[in-house]
Backbone bond lengths (Angstrom), bond angles and torsions (degrees), N, CA, C in turn:
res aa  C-N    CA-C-N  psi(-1)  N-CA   C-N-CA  omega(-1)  CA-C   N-CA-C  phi
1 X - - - 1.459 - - 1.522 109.70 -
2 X 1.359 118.99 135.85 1.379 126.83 166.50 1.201 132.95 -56.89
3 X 1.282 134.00 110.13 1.330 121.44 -173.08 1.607 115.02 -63.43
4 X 1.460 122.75 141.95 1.409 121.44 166.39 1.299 96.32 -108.87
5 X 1.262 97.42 149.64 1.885 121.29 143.42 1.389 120.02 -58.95
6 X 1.238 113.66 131.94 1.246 129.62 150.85 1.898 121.97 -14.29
7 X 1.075 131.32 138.99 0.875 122.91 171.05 1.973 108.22 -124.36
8 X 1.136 108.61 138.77 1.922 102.50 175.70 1.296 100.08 -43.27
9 X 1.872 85.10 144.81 1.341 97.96 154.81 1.771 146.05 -60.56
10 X 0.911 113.07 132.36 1.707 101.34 -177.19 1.552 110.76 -62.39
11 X 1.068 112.41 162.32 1.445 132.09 173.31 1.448 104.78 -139.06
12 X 1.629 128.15 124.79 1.179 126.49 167.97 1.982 93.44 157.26
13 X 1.248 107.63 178.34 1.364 108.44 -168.35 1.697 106.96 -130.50
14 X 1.389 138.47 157.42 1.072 126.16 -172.84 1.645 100.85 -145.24
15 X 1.110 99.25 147.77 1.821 110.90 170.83 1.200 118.88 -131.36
16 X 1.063 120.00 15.35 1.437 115.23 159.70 1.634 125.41 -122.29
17 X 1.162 154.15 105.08 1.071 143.10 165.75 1.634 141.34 -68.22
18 X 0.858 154.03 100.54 1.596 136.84 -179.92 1.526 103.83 -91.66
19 X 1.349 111.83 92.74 1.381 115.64 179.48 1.589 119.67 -86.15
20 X 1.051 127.52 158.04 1.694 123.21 171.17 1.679 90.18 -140.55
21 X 1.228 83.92 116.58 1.759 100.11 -151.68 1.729 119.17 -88.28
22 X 1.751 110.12 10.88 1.315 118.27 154.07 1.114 106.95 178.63
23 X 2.093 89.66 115.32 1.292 125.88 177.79 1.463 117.33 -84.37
24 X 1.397 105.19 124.60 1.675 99.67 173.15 1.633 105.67 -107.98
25 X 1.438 152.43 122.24 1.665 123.39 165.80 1.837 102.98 -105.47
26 X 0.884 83.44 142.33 1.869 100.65 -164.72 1.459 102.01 -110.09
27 X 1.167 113.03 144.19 1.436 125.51 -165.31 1.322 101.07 -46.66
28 X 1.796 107.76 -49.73 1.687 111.57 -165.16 1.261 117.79 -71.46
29 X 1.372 104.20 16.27 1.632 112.78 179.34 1.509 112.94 -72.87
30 X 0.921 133.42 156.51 1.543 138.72 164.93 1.388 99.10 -111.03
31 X 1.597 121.34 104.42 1.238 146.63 -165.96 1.627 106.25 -42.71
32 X 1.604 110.04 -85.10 1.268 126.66 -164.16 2.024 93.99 -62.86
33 X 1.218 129.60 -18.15 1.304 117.30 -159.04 2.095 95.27 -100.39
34 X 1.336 112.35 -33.71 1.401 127.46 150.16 1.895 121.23 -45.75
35 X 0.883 111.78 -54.01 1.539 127.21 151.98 1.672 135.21 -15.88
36 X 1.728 81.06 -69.85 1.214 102.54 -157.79 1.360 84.22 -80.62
37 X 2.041 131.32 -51.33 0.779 121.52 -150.98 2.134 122.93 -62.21
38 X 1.811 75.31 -22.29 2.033 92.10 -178.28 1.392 90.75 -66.16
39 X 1.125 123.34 -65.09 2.134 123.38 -173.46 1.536 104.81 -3.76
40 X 1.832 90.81 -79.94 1.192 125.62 -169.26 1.551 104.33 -69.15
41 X 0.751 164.63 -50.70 1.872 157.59 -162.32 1.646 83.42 -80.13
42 X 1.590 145.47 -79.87 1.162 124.29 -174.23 1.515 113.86 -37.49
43 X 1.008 104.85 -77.23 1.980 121.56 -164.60 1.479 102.28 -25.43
44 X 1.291 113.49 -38.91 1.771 122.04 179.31 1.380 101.42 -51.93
45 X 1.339 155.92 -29.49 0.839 158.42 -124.71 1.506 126.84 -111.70
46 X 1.690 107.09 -23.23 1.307 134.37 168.08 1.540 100.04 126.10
47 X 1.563 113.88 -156.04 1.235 118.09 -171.77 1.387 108.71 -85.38
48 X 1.988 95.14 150.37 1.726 86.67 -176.80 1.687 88.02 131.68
49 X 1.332 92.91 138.63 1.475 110.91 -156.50 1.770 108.82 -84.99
50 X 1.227 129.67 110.66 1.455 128.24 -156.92 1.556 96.84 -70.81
51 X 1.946 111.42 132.79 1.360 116.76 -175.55 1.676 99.95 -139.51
52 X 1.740 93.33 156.43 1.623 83.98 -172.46 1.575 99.16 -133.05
53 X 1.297 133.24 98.45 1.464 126.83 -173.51 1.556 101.62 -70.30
54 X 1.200 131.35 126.83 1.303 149.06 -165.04 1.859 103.66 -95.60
55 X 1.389 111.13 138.30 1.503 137.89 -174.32 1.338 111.93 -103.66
56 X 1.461 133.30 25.90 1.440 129.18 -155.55 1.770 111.71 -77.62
57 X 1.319 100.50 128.43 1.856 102.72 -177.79 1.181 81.69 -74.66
58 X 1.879 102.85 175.48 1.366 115.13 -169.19 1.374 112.41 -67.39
59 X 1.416 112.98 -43.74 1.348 114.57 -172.48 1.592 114.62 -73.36
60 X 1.170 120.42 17.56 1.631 134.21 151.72 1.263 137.68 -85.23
61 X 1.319 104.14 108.47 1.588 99.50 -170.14 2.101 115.29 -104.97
62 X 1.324 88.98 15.18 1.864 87.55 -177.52 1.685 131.79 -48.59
63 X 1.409 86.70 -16.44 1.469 84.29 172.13 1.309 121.22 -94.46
64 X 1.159 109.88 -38.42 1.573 107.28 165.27 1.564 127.55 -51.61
65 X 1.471 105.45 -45.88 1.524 112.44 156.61 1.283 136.94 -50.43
66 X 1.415 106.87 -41.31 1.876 103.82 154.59 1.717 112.39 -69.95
67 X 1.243 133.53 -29.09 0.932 125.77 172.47 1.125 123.42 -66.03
68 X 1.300 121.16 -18.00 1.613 124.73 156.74 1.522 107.34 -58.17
69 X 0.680 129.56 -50.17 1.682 147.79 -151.21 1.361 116.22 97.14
70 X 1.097 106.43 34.12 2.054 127.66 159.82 1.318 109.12 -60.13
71 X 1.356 146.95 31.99 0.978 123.80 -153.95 1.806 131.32 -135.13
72 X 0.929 146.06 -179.24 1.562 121.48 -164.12 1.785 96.31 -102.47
73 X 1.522 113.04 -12.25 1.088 107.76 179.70 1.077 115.51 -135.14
74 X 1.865 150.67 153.99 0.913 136.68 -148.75 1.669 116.05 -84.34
75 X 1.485 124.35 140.85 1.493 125.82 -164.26 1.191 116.66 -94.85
76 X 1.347 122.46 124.97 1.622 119.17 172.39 1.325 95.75 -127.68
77 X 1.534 103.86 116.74 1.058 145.78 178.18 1.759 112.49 -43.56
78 X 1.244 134.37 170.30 1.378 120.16 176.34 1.896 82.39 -153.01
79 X 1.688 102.24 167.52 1.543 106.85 164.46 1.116 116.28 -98.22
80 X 1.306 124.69 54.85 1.831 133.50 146.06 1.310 103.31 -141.49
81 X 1.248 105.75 168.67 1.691 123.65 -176.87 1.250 120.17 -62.22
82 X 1.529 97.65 -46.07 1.253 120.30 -165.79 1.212 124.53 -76.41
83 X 1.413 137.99 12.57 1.335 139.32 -141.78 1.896 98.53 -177.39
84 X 1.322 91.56 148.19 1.372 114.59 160.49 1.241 112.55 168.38
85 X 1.419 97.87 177.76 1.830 102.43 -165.37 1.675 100.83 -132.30
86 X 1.740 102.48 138.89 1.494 96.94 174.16 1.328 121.75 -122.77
87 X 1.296 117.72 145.66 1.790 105.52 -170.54 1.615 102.37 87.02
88 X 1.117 126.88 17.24 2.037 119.74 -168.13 1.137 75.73 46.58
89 X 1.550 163.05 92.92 1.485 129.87 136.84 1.673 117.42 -168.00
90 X 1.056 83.10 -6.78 1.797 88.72 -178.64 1.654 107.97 -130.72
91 X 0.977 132.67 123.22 1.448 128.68 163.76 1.716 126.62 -85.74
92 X 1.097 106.23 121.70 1.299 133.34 -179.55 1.567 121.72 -85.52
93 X 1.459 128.97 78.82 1.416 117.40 161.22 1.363 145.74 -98.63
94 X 0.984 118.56 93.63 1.665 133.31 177.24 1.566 108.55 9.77
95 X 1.141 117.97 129.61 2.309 118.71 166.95 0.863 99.37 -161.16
96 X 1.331 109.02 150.77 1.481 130.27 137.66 1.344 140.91 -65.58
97 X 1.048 130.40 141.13 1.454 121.23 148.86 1.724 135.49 -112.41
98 X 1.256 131.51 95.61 1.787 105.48 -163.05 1.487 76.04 -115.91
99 X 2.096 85.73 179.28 1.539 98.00 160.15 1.095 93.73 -125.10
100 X 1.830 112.87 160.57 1.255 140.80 178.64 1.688 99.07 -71.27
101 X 1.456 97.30 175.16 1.618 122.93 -179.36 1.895 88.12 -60.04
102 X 1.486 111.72 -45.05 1.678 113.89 -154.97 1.271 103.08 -81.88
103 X 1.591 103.90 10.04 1.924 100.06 -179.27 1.493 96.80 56.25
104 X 1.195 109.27 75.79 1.357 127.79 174.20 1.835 128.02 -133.57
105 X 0.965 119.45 89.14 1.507 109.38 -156.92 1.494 108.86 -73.70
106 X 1.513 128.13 134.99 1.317 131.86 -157.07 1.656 94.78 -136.89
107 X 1.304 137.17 140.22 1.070 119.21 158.29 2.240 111.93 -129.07
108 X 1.568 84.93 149.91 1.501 94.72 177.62 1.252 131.41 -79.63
109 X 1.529 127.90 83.64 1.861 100.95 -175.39 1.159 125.47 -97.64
110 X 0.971 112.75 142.62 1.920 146.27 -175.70 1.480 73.22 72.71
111 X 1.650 115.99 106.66 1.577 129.91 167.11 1.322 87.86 -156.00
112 X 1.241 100.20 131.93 1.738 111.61 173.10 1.581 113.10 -99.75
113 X 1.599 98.26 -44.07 1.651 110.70 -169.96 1.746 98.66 -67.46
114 X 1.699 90.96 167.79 0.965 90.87 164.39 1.509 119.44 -118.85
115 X 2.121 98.90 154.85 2.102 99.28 -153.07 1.803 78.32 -107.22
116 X 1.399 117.31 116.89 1.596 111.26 149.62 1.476 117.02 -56.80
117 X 1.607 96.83 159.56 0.929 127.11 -171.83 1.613 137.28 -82.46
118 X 1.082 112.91 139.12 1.853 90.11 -175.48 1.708 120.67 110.61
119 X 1.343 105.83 -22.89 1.369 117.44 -169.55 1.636 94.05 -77.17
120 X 1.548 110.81 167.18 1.284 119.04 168.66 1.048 115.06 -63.56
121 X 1.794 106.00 154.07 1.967 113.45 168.56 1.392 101.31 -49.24
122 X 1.335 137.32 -46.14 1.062 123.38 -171.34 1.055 132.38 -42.65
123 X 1.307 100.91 -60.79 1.871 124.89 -167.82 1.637 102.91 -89.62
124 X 1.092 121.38 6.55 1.540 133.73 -166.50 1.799 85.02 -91.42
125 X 1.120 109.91 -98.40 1.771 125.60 156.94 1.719 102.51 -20.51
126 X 1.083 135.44 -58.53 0.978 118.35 -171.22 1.966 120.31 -55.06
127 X 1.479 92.20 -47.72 1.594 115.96 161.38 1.196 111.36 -51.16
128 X 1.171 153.20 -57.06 1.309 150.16 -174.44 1.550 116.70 -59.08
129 X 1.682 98.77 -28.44 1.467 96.17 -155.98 1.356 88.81 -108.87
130 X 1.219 138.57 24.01 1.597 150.68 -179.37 1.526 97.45 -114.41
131 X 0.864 124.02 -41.52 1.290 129.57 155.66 1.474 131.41 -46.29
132 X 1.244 106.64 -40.86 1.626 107.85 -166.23 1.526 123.49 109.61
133 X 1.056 110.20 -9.06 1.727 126.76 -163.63 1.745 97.07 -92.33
134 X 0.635 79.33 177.54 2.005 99.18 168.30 1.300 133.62 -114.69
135 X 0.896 125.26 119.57 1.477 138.00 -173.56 2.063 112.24 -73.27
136 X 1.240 115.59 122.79 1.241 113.62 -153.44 1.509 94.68 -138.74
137 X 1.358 142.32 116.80 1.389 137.81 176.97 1.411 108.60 -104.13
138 X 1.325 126.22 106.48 1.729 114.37 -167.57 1.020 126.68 -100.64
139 X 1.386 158.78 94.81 1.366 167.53 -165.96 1.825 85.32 -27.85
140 X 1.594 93.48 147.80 1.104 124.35 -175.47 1.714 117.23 -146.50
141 X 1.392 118.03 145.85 1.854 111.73 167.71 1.572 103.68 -61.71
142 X 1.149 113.83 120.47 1.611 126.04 171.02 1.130 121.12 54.34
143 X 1.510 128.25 13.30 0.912 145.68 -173.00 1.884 109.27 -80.18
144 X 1.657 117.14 -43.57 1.063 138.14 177.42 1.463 122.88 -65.11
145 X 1.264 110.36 -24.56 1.811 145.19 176.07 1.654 112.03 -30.73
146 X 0.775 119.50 139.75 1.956 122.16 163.20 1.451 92.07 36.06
147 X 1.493 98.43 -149.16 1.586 125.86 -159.51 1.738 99.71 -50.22
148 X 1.292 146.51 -30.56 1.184 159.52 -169.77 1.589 90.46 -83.71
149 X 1.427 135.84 -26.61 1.429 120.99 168.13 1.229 118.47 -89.18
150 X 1.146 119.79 -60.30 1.058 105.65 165.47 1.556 142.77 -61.15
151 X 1.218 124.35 -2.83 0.892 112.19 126.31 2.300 171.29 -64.44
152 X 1.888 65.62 -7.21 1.405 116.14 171.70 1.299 99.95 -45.78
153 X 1.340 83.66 -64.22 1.832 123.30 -162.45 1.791 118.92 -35.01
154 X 1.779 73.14 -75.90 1.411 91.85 155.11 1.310 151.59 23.93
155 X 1.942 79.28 -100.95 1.833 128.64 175.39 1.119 82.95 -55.03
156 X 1.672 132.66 -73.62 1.078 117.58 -142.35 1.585 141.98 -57.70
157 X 1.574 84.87 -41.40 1.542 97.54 171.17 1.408 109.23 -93.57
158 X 0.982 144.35 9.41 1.586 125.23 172.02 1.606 85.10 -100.84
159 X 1.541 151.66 -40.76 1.500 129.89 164.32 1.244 131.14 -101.21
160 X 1.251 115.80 13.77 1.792 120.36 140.76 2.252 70.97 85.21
161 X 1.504 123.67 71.40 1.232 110.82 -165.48 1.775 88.78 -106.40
162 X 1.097 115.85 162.80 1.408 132.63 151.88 1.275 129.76 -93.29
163 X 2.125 118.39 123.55 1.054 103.15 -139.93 1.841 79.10 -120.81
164 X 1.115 105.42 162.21 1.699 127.74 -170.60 1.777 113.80 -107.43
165 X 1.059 142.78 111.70 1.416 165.35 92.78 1.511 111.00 -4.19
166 X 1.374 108.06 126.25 1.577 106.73 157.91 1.282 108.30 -144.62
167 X 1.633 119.77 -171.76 1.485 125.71 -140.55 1.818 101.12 -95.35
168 X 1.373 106.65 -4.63 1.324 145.87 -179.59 1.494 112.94 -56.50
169 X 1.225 101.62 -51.67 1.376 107.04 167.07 1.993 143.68 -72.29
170 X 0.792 72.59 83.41 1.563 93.39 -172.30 1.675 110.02 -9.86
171 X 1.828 116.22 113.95 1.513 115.14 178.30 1.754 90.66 -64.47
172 X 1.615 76.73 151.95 1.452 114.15 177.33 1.747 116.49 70.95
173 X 1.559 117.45 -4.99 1.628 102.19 135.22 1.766 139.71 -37.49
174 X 0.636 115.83 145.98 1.453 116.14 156.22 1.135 133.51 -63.25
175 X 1.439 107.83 132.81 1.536 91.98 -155.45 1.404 108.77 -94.05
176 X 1.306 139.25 141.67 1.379 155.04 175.16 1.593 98.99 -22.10
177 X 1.554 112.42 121.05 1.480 93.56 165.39 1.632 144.09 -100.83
178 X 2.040 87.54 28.80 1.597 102.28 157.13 1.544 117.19 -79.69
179 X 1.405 106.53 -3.16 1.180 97.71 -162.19 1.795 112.90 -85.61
180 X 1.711 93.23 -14.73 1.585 101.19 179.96 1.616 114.98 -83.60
181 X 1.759 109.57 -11.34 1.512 114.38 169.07 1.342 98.95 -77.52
182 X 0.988 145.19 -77.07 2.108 150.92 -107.84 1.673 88.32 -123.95
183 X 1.498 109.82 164.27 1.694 134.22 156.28 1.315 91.36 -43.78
184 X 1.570 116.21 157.32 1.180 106.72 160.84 2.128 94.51 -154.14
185 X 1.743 98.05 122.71 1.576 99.38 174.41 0.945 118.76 -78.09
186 X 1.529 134.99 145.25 1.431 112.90 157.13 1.385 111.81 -98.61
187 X 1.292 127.62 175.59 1.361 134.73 148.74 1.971 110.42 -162.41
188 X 1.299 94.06 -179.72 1.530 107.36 -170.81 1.728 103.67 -68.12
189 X 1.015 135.14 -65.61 1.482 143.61 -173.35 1.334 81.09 79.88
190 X 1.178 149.38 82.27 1.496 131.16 147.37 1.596 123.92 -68.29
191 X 1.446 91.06 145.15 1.624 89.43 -162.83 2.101 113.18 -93.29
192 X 0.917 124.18 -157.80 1.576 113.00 -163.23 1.623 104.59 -99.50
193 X 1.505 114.77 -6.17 1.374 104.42 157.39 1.557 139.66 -37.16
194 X 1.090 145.05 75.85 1.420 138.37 -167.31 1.654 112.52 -15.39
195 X 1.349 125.89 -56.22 1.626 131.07 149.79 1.657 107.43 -4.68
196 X 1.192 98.01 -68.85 1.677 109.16 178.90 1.490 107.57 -28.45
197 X 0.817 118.26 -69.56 1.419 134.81 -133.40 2.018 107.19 -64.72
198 X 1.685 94.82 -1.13 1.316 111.83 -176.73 1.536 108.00 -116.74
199 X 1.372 103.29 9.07 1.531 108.99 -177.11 1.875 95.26 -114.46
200 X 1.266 139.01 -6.24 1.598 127.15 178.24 1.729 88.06 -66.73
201 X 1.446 90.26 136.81 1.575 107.93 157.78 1.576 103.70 97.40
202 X 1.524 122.40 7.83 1.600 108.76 171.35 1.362 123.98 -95.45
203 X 1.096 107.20 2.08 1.589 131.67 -178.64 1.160 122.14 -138.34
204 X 1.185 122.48 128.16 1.841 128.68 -176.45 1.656 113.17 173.10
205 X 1.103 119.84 -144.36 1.300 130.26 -178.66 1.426 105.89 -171.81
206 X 1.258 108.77 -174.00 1.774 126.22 -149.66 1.360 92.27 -117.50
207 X 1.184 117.65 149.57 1.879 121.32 -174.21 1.808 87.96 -127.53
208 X 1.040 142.44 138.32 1.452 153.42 132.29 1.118 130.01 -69.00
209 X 1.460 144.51 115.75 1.363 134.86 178.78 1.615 117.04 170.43
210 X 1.409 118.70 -176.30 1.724 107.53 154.63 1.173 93.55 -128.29
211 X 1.435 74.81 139.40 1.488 136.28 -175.59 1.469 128.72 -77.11
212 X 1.405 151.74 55.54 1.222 150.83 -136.87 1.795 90.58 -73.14
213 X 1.190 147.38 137.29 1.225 126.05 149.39 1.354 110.00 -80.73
214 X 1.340 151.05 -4.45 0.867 132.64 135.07 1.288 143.36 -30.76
215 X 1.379 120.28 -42.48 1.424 150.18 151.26 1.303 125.56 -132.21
216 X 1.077 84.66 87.46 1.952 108.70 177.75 1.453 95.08 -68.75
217 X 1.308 113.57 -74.95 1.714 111.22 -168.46 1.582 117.77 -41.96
218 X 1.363 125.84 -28.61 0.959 126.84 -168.58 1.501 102.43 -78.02
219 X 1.325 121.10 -31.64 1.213 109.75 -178.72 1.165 126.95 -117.37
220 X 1.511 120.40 22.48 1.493 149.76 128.33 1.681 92.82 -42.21
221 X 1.135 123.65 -85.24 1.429 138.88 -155.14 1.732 102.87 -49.58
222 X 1.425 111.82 -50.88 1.008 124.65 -154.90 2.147 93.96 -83.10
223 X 1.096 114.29 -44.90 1.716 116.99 167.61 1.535 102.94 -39.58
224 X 1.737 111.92 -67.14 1.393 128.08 -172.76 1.325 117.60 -50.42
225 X 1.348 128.75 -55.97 1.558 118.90 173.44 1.236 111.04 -78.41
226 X 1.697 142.49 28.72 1.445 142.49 137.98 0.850 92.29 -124.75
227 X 1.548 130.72 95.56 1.061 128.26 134.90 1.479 105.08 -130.92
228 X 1.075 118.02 144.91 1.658 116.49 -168.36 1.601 112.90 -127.57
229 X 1.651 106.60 17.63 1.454 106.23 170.32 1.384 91.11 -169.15
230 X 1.532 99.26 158.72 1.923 100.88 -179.98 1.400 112.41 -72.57
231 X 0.935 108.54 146.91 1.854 133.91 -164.07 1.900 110.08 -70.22
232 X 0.942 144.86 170.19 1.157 131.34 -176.82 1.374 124.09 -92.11
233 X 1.214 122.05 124.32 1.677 119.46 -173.50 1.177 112.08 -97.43
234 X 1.643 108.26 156.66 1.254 151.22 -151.51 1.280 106.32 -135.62
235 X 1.622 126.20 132.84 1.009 135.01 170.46 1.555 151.51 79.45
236 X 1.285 150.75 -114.99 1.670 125.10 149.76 1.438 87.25 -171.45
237 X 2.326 94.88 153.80 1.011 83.40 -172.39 1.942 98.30 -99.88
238 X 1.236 120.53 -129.00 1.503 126.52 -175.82 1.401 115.12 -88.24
239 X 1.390 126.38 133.67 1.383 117.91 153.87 1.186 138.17 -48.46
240 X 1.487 124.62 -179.75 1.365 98.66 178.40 1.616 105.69 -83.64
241 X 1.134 119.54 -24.10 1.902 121.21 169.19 1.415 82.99 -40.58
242 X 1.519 132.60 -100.53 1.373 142.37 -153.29 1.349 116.05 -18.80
243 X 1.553 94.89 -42.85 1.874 109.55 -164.93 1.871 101.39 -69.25
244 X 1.245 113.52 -61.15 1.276 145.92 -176.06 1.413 88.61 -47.12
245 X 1.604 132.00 -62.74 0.994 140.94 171.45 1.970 120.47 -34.96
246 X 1.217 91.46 -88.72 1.657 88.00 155.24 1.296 135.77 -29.50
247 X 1.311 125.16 -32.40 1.268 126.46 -144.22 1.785 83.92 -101.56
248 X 1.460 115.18 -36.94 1.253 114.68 175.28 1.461 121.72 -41.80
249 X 1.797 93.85 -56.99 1.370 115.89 -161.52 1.179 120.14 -60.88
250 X 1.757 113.46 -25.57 1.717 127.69 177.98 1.166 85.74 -86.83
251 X 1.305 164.17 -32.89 1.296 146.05 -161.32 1.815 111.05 -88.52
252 X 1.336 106.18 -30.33 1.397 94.37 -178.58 1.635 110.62 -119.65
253 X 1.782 110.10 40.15 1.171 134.43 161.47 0.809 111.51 -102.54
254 X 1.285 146.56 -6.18 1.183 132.67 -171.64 1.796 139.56 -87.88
């Protein structure tokens, strides 16, 4: 990959967001063609500045690497860690993703550090939110099931948590019925199929607020823990062809 330069920072304020509310980028991605495709799948969406909250396992370092100005598109820098924008046009916020000891998938937004793996739901959430980040529990295939749901459960109501949706989930399932208690984000979760990499940005929701571009993340974070109902969605998730589809494609990737 080509290194870019830096580009200035923006100055200006924003109130609208089009978020796709968990980004994964996978090696087999083709960067600038991944990119372009989030721009464009948000931007469809109406007004409102296209954003991609990022899912990075530990052993991922992509955000830091665009924050160098590593990047397929040009970087303008912001004054927090956690944030930046590439192209003037897309917003970029720093996450995590680990799993708990309970095989529990949790994700961090606007988290720079990195949270090992393995620890309890408890202290997992507790870590995140010692941090500053946000605590995010994201629906998963069978992941939600028996003792792994209810413990879900739990989390949720003893820390009032916000729970995550993706495009993954096959229309015309049933929908989770945590999802009618708690906020609930959506986003794409795209998976490491190269295919993927044209599906970030068809699923998400709308964020309301101001917007510092200076510190975007901060007021990502700061929208997200007041919010007292799920945000408005955008977009569709997979059929069951799609689902069936996928499910192939991780199986004979491996």
């Amino acid at each position: 990959m080509v290194e870019r330069e830096s580009s200035r920072p923006l100055h200006c304020n924003f109130e609208r967001l089009l978020i796709d509310g968990h980004v994964h980028v996978h090696e087999s991605y083709n960067e600038a063609a991944f990119l372009e495709a989030a721009h464009a799948n948000l931007s469809r969406h109406g007004r409102g500045l296209p954003t991609l909250l990022l899912a990075e396992m530990p052993e991922q370092q992509v955000f830091a690497r665009w924050r160098s100005g590593n990047a397929a598109w040009p970087v303008n820098p912001t004054r927090e860690r956690s944030s930046l924008v590439l192209g003037g046009r897309l917003l970029i916020i720093a996450g995590r993703q680990v799993v708990t000891l309970e095989r529990i998938e949790v994700l961090a937004v606007a988290c720079i550090e990195t949270i090992a793996m393995g620890f309890t739901l408890d202290a997992t959430i507790a870590a995140i939110q010692e941090m500053g980040a946000v605590p995010v529990l994201p629906w998963g295939v069978g992941k939600w099931s028996d003792e792994r749901g209810r413990l879900v459960a739990n989390a949720a109501a003893r820390y009032s948590l916000l729970l995550g949706d993706n495009a993954g989930r096959p229309f015309g399932w049933p929908r989770p019925a945590l999802f009618q208690q708690y906020v609930v984000l959506p986003g794409t979760d795209p998976l490491r199929l190269r295919s993927d990499q044209e599906c970030v940005g068809t699923y998400g929701f709308v964020l309301e607020g101001r917007f510092d571009s200076d510190r975007p993340a901060a007021g990502v974070v700061n929208a997200l823990q007041n919010l007292t109902q799920s945000p408005p969605v955008f977009g569709n998730r997979v059929g069951p062809y799609g689902f069936l589809r996928q499910q192939l494609g991780l199986r004979f990737s491996r």
